[in-house]
C-alpha positions as CSV (number, residue, x, y, z in Angstrom):
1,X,0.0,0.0,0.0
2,X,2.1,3.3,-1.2
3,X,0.3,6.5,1.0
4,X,1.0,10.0,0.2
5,X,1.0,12.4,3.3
6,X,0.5,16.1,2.0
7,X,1.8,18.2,4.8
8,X,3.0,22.5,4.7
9,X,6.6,21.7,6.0
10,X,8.4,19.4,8.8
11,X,6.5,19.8,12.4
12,X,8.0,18.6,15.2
13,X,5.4,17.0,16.2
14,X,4.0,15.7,13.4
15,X,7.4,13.8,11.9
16,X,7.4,10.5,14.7
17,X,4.0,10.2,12.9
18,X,5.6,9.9,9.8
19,X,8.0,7.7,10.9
20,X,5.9,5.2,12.7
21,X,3.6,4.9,9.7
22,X,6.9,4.4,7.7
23,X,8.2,1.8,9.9
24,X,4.7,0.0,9.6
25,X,4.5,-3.6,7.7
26,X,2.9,-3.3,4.6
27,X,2.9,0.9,3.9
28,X,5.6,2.8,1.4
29,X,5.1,6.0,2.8
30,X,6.5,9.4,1.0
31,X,5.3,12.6,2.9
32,X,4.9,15.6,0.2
33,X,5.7,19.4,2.2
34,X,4.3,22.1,0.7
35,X,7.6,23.9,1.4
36,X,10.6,23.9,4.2
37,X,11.0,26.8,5.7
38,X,14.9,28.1,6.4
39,X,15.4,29.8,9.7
40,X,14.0,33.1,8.8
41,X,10.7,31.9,8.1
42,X,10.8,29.5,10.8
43,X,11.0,32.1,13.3
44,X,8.0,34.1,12.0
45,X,6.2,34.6,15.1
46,X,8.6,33.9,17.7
47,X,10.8,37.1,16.8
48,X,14.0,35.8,16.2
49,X,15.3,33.5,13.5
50,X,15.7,29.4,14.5
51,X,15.9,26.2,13.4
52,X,14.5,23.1,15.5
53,X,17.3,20.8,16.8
54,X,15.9,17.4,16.6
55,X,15.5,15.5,13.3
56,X,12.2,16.8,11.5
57,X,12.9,15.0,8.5
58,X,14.6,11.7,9.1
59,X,13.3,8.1,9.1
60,X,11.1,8.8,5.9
61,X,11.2,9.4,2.4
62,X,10.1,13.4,1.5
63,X,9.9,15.7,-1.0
64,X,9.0,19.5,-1.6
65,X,6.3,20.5,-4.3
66,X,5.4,23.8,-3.9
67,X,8.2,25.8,-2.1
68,X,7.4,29.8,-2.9
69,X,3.7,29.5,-2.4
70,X,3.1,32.0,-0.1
71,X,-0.1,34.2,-1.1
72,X,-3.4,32.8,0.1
73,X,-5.5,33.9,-3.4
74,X,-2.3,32.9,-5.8
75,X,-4.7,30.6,-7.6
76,X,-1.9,30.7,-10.5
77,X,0.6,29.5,-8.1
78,X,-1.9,26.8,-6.5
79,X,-2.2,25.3,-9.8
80,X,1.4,25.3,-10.9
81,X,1.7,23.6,-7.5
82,X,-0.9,21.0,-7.9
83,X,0.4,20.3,-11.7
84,X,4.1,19.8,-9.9
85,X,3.1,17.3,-7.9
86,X,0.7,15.4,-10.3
87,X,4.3,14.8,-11.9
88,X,6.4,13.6,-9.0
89,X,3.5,10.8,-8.3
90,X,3.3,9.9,-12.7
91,X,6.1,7.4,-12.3
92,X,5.3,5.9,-9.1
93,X,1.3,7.0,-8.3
94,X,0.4,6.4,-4.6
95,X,-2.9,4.2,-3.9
96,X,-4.3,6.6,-0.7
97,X,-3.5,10.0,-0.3
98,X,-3.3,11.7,3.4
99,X,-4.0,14.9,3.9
100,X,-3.4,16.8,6.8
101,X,-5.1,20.4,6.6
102,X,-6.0,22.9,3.9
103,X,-5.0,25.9,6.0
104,X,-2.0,26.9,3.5
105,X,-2.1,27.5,-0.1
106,X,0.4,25.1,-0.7
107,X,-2.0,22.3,1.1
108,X,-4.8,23.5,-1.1
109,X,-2.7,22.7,-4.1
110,X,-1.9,19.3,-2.8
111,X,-5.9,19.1,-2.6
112,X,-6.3,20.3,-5.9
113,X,-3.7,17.5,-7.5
114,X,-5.3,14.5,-4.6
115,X,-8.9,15.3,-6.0
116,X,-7.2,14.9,-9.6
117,X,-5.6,11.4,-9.1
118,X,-8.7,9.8,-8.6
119,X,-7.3,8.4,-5.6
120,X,-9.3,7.7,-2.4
121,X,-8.5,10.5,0.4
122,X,-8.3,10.4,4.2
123,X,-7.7,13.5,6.2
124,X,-6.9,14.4,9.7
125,X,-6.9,18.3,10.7
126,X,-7.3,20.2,14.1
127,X,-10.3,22.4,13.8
128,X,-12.8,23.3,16.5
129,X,-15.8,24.9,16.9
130,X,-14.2,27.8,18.4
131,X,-13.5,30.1,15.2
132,X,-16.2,32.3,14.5
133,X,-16.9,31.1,10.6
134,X,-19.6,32.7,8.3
135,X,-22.4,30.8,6.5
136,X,-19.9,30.8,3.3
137,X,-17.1,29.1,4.8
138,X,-19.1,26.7,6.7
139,X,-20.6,25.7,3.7
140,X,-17.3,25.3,2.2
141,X,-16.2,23.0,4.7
142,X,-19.2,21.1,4.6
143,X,-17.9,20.4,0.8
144,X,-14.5,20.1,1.2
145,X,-14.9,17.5,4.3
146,X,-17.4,15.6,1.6
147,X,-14.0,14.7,-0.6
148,X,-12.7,12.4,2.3
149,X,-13.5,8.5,2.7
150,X,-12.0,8.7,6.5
151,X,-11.6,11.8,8.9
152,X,-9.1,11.3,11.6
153,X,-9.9,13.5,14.6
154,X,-7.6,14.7,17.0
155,X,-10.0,15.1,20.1
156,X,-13.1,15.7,21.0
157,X,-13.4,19.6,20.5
158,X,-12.2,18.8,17.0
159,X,-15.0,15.8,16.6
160,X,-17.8,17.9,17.1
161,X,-16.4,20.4,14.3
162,X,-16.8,17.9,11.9
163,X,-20.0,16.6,13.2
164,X,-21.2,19.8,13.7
165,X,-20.2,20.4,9.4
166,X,-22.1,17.4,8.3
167,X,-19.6,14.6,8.5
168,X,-21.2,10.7,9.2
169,X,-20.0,9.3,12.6
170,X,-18.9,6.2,10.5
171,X,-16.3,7.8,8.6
172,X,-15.1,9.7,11.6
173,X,-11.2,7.6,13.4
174,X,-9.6,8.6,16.5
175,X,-6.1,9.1,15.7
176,X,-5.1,11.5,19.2
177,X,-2.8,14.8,19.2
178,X,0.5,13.4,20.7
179,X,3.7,15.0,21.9
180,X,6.4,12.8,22.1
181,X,5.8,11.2,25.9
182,X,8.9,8.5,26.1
183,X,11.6,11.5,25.4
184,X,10.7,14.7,26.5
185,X,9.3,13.0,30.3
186,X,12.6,10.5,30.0
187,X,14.7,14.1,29.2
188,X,12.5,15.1,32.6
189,X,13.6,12.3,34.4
190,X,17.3,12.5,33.4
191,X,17.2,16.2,35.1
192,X,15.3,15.3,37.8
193,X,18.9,15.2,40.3
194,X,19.2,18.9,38.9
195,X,15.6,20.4,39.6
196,X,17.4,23.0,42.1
197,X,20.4,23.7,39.9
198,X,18.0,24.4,37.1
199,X,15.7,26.6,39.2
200,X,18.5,28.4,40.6
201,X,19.6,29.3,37.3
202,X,16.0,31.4,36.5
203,X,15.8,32.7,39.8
204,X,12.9,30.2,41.1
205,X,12.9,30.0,44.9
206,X,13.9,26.9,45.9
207,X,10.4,26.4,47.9
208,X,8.4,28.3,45.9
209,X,5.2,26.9,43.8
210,X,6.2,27.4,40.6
211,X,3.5,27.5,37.5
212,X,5.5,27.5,33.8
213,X,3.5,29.2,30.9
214,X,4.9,28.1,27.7
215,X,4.6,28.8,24.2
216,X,4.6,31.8,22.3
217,X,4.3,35.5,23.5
218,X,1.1,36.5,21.3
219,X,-2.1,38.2,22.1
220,X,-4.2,34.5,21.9
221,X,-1.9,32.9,24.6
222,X,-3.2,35.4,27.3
223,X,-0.3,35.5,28.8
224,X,-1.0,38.4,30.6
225,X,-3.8,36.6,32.2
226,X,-1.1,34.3,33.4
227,X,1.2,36.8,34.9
228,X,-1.9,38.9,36.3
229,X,-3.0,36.0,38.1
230,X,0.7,35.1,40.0
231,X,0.3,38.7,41.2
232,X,-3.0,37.1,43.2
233,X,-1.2,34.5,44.2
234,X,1.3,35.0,47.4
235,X,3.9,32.2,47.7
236,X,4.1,31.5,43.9
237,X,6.6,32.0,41.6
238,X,6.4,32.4,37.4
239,X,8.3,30.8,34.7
240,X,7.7,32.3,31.4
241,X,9.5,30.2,28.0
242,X,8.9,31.6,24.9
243,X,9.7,34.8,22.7
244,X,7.2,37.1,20.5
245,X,5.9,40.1,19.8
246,X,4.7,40.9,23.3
247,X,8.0,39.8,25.4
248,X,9.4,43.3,25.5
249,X,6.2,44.4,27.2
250,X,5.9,41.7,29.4
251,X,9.4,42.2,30.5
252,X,8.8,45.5,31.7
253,X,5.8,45.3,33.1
254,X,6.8,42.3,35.7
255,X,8.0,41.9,39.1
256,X,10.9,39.9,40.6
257,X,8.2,37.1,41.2
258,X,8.7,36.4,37.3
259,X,11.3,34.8,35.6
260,X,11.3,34.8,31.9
261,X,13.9,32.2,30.0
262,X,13.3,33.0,26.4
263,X,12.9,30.5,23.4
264,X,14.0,27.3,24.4
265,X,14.8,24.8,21.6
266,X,13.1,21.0,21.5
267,X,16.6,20.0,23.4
268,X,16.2,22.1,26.2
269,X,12.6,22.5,26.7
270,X,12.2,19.5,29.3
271,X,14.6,21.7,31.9
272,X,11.6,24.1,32.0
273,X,9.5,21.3,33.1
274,X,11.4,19.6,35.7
275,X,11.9,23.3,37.0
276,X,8.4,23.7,37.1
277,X,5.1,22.3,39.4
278,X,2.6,23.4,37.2
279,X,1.5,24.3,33.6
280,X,-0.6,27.0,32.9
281,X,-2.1,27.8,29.1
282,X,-4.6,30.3,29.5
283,X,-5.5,31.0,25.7
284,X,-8.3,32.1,23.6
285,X,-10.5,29.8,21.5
286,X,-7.4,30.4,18.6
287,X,-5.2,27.4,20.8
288,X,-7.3,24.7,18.8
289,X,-5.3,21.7,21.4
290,X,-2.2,23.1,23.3
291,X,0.4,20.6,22.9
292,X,2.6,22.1,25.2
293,X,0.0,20.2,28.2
294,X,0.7,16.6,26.6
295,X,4.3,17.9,26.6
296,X,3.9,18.9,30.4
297,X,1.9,15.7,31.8
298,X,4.6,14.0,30.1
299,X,6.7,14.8,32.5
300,X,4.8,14.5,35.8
301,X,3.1,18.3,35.5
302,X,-0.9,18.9,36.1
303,X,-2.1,21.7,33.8
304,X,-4.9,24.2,34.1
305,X,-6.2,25.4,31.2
306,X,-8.7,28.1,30.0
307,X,-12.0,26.2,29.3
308,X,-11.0,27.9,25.6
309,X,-8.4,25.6,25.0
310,X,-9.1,22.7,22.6
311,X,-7.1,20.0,24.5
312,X,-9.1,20.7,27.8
313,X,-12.2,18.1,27.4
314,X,-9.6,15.4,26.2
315,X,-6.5,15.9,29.1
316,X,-8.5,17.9,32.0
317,X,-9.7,15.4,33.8
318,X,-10.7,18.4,36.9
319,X,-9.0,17.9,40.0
320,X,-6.9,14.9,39.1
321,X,-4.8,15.7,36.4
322,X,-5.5,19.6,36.6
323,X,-8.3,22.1,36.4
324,X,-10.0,24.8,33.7
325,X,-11.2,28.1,34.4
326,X,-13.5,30.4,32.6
327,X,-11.5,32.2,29.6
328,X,-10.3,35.6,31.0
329,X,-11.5,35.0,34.4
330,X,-7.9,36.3,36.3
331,X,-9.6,35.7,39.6
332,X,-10.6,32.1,39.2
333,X,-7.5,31.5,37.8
334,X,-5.5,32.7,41.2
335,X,-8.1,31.3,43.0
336,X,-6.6,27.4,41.3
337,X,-3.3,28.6,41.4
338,X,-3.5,29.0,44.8
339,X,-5.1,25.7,45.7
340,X,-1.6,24.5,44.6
341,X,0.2,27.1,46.7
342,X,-1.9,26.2,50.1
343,X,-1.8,22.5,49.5
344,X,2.3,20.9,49.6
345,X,2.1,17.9,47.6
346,X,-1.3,18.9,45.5
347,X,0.7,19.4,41.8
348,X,3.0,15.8,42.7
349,X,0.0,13.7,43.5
350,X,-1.9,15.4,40.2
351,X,1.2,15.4,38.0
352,X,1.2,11.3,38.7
353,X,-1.9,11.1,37.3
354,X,-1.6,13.2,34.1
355,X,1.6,11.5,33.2
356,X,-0.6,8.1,33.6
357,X,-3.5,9.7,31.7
358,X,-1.2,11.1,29.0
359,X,0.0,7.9,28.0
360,X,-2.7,6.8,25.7
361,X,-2.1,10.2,23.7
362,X,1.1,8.8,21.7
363,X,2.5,8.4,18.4
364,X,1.7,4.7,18.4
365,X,-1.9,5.3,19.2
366,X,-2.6,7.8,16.5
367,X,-0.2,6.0,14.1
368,X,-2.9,3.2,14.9
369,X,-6.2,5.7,13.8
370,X,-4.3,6.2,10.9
371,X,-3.9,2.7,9.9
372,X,-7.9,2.0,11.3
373,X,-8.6,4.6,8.3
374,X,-6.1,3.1,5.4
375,X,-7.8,-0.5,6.5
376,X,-11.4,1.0,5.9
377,X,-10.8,2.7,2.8
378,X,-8.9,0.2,1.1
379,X,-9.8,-2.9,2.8
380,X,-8.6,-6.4,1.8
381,X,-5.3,-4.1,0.0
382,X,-3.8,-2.8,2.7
């Protein structure tokens, strides 16, 4: 069975996908980006140029089809595109083709060209119900969720989008939103006998509650929410990881109580969670999951979440493996936080069970939805 994945570029946390479905008995896989993105473009929202280092591409055949498609209306270009990869699959045509969002014009061109092979089409995508949408563009969904013989859904928020835009529970998989849970909580682990080193190095008290936001400094993230709500919240301390557009700000507005660490790469990212006792992702309705929570029950942390965020009816189980709050609610968020502060052992006992609960949310488990979907669409072949 030869399956095309059509992706917009390498993802770190979409490549052990690819490599678990290429490791699998019976699938030639080739993944098809859109375009790779050099450290420039990579660092488009994080304000300073980067380029992940772990291996985003290795452990499966790829190739690049549309490169400098950039513009969302460049129909031109979107046809160019889709005619370029028509021709990398002429000598050696694919039997199922995988996409895995239209939310870049180089994806709709890799539509465009799966819709012309003929070929039968799974799909697995991350939208919620969240987004505000017109009549238009739901009815455009509506058709362009028709063109799929499977739809793989990431959780539940993104189930009832689909549900919600017509699709048949029958040709709806689970295939889960994963991080990577054997190496960033074994990275954890490893730094476990430096937790005060590590702490001591961003200023964190070495008895002090302390609650990480991560991710980047943008208006949806509510960070400010976050950093509000320590200010609430005597005995606790923050760690902040990430850069953007509002980290100058945020610098200057906070107190000794905060500690900011910057952009931390995939390599270093598991000190901010053995530094830490509790994650907190207080975002808007635009965070459609929050990987960043798999990332931190991974490695023994609870999380509370905004009741915004799109990950919160799948990994908030409340009061074992963390707690929600309403969206912009600063004083029921200090009002969790400090459950943790007045209660010594609170975030350990939790963090034990979200790295338990986070365990079903892996690579092999949605590598598994994937293959659930390639079995029902081409049956007896695969």
């Amino acid at each position: 069975m030869k399956l095309a994945v059509i992706a917009s570029h390498p993802i770190q946390y979409h490549a052990p996908l690819y490599r678990r479905l290429a490791g699998t008995s019976g699938i030639t896989l080739s993944v098809f980006f859109a375009n790779k993105p050099d450290a420039q473009r990579q660092g488009r929202g994080f304000g300073q140029a980067f380029e992940w280092d772990i291996p985003l591409t290795a452990g499966y055949p790829s190739a690049v089809f549309a490169q400098n498609l950039d513009r969302p209306r460049d129909w031109r270009g979107m046809l160019r595109g889709a005619a370029h990869l028509r021709r990398m699959w002429k000598a050696d045509p694919p039997d199922l083709i995988f996409l895995t969002g239209w939310h870049h014009p180089g994806m709709v061109a890799g539509l465009i060209a799966a819709r012309a092979s003929g070929k039968p089409l799974i799909f697995r995508g991350e939208a919620t119900l969240s987004a505000r949408r017109g009549a238009a563009k739901r009815a455009a969904h509506r058709l362009l969720l028709a063109q799929f013989q499977r739809i793989l859904f990431i959780g539940e928020a993104n189930r009832k989008y689909y549900l919600a835009h017509g699709v048949n529970p029958g040709r709806l998989v689970f295939s889960p939103f994963f991080s990577e849970n054997e190496r960033i909580g074994g990275q954890a682990d490893e730094l476990a006998g430096r937790r005060q080193e590590i702490r001591a190095g961003w200023g964190i008290p070495e008895n002090a509650t302390c609650f990480l936001f991560c991710g980047k400094l943008e208006p949806k993230k509510r960070v400010e929410d976050f950093i509000a709500a320590i200010g609430q919240c005597p005995g606790a301390h923050a760690l902040v990881v990430g850069s953007g557009e509002l980290e100058a700000a945020l610098r200057q507005q906070s107190d000794r109580r905060i500690s900011f660490a910057g952009f931390l790469n995939q390599s270093r990212i598991a000190e901010a969670y053995c530094a830490s006792d509790v994650l907190v992702l207080p975002s808007d309705e635009g965070e459609v999951w929050g990987v960043v929570v798999n990332e931190a029950m991974a490695c023994g942390l609870p999380a509370v979440v905004s009741d915004r965020v799109g990950c919160r009816e799948d990994l908030i189980k409340e009061g074992e493996t963390g707690f929600s709050f309403p969206f912009g609610n600063i004083g029921a968020l200090a009002a969790t936080l400090r459950r943790f502060v007045a209660t010594p052992g609170l975030a350990k006992q939790m963090g034990s069970c979200a790295r338990a609960h986070i365990q079903s949310y892996s690579v092999e488990n949605a590598a598994a939805g994937v293959m659930r979907a390639v079995q029902a669409v081409c049956g007896g072949r695969s």
